[in-house]
C-alpha positions as CSV (number, residue, x, y, z in Angstrom):
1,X,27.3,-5.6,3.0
2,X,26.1,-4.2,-0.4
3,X,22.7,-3.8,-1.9
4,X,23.1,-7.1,-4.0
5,X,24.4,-9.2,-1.2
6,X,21.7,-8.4,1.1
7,X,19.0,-9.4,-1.5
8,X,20.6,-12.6,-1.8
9,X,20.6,-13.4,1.8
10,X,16.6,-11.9,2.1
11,X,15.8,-14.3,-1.1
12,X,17.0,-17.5,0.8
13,X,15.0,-19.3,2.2
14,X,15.3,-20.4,5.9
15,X,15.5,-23.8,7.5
16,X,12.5,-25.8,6.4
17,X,11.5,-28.2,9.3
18,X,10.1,-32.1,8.9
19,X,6.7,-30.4,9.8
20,X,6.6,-27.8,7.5
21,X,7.8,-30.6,4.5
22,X,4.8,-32.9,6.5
23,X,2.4,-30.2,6.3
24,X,3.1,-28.7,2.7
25,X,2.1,-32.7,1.3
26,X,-0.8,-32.9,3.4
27,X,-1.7,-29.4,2.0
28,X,-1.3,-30.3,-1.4
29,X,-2.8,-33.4,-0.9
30,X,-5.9,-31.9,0.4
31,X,-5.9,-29.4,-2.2
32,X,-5.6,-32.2,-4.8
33,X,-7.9,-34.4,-3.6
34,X,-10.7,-30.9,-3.8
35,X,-9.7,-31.1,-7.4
36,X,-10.4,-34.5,-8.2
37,X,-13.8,-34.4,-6.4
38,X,-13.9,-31.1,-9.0
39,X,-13.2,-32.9,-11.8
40,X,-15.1,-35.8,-11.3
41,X,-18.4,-34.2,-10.4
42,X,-18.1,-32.0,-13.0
43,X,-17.6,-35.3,-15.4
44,X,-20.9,-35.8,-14.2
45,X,-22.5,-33.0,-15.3
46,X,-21.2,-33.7,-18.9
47,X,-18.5,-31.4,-18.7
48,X,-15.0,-31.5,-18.8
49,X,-13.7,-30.0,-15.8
50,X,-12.3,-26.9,-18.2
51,X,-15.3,-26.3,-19.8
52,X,-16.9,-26.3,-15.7
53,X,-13.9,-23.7,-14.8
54,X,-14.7,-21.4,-17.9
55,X,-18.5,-21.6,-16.8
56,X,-17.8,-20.6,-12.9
57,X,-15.5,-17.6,-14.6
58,X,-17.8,-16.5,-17.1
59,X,-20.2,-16.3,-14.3
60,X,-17.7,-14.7,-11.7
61,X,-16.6,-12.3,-14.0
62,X,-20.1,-11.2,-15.3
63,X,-21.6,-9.6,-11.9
64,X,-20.7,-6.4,-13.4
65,X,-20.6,-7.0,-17.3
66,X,-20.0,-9.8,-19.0
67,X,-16.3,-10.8,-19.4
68,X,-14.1,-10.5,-22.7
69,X,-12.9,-13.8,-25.1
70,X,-9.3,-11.9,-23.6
71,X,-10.4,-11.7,-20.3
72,X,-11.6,-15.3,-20.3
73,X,-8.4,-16.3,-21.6
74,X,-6.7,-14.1,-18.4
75,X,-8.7,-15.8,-16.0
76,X,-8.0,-19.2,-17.0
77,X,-4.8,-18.9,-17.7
78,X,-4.7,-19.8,-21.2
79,X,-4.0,-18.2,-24.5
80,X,-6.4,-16.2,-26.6
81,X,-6.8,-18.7,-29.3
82,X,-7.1,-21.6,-26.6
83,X,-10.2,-19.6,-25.1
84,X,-11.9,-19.1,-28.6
85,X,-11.4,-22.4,-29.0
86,X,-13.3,-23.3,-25.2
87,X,-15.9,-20.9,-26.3
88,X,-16.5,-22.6,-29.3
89,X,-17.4,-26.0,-27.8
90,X,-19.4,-24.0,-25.1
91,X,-21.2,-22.2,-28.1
92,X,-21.8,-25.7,-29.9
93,X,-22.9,-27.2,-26.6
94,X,-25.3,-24.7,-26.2
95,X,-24.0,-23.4,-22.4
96,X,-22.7,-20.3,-23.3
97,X,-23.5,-17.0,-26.4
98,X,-21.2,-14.3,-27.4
99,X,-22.0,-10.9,-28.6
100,X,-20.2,-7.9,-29.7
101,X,-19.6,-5.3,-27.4
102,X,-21.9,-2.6,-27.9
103,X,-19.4,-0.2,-27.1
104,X,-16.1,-1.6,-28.7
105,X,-17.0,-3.6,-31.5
106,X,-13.7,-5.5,-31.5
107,X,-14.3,-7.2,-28.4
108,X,-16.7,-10.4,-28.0
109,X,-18.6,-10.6,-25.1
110,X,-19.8,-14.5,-23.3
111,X,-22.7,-15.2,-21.1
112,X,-24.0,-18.2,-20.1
113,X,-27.4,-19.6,-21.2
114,X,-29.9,-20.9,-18.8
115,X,-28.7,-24.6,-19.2
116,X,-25.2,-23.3,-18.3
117,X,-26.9,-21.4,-15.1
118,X,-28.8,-24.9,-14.1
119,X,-25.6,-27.0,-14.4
120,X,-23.9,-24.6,-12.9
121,X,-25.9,-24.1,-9.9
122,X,-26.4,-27.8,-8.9
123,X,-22.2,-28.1,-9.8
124,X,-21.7,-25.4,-7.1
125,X,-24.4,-26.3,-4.8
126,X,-21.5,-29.6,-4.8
127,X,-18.7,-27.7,-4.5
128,X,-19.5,-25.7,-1.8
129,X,-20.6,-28.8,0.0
130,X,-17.1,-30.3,-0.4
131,X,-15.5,-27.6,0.4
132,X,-17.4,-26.7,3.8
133,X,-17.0,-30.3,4.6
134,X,-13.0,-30.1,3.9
135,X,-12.7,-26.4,5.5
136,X,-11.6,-27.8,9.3
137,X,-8.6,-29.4,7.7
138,X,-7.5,-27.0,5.4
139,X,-7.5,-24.2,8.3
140,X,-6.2,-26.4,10.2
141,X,-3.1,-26.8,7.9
142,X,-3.1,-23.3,6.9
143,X,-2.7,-22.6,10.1
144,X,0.3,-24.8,10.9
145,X,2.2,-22.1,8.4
146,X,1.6,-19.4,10.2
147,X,3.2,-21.4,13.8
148,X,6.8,-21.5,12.0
């Protein structure tokens, strides 16, 4: 066997039973039904459930120092100009501020303002709820993958 033959054989996958197919919905099903909860409440809170997302990043990110435009953009998965863009409607909406870096001018910093912090405390304060309420059945499917 060469080289390229056994990387073909490692790359394919082995037989997937009807529990692992049963268990993979229920997974995502589970992890959808977490994001629609997410959405929804954060709908409440008068945002959209990006703007929420960019909000829990910029506050992740920041323990240290507050995160980059680019690293926002890294984070969520979007492009440069789509962040700017989310950052701009933050801005306007008064959740988040950007400053230059002090020590690379080329870079804009974001932080959150205090009625970011308040929204985003109660929003988490939710989320956390859900997701302890929800944690039995998603280690209990998570689980599951590790008995095949």
């Amino acid at each position: 066997m060469n080289l390229s033959q056994g990387k073909a054989q490692a790359a394919q996958p082995g037989r997937i039973s009807d529990d692992d197919y049963r268990t993979l919905a229920q997974f995502r099903h589970a992890l959808r039904r977490f994001l629609a909860f997410s959405e929804s409440a954060a709908q409440g809170a008068g945002l959209m459930p990006q703007q929420h997302q960019a909000l829990l990043a910029i506050k992740g990110l920041s323990l240290d120092t507050p995160p980059s435009v680019g690293e926002m953009a890294e984070y969520l998965f979007i492009k440069h100009h789509s962040a700017v863009e989310l950052i701009s409607r933050l801005v306007r909406m008064e959740l988040v501020t950007r400053t230059r870096d002090p020590l690379d001018g080329r870079r804009v910093l974001v932080g959150l303002t205090p009625l970011a912090e308040e929204k985003l405390s109660a929003l988490s304060a939710t989320h956390l709820q859900e997701l302890r309420t929800i944690r039995p059945l998603l280690m209990e499917l998570l689980t599951r993958f590790d008995e095949h």
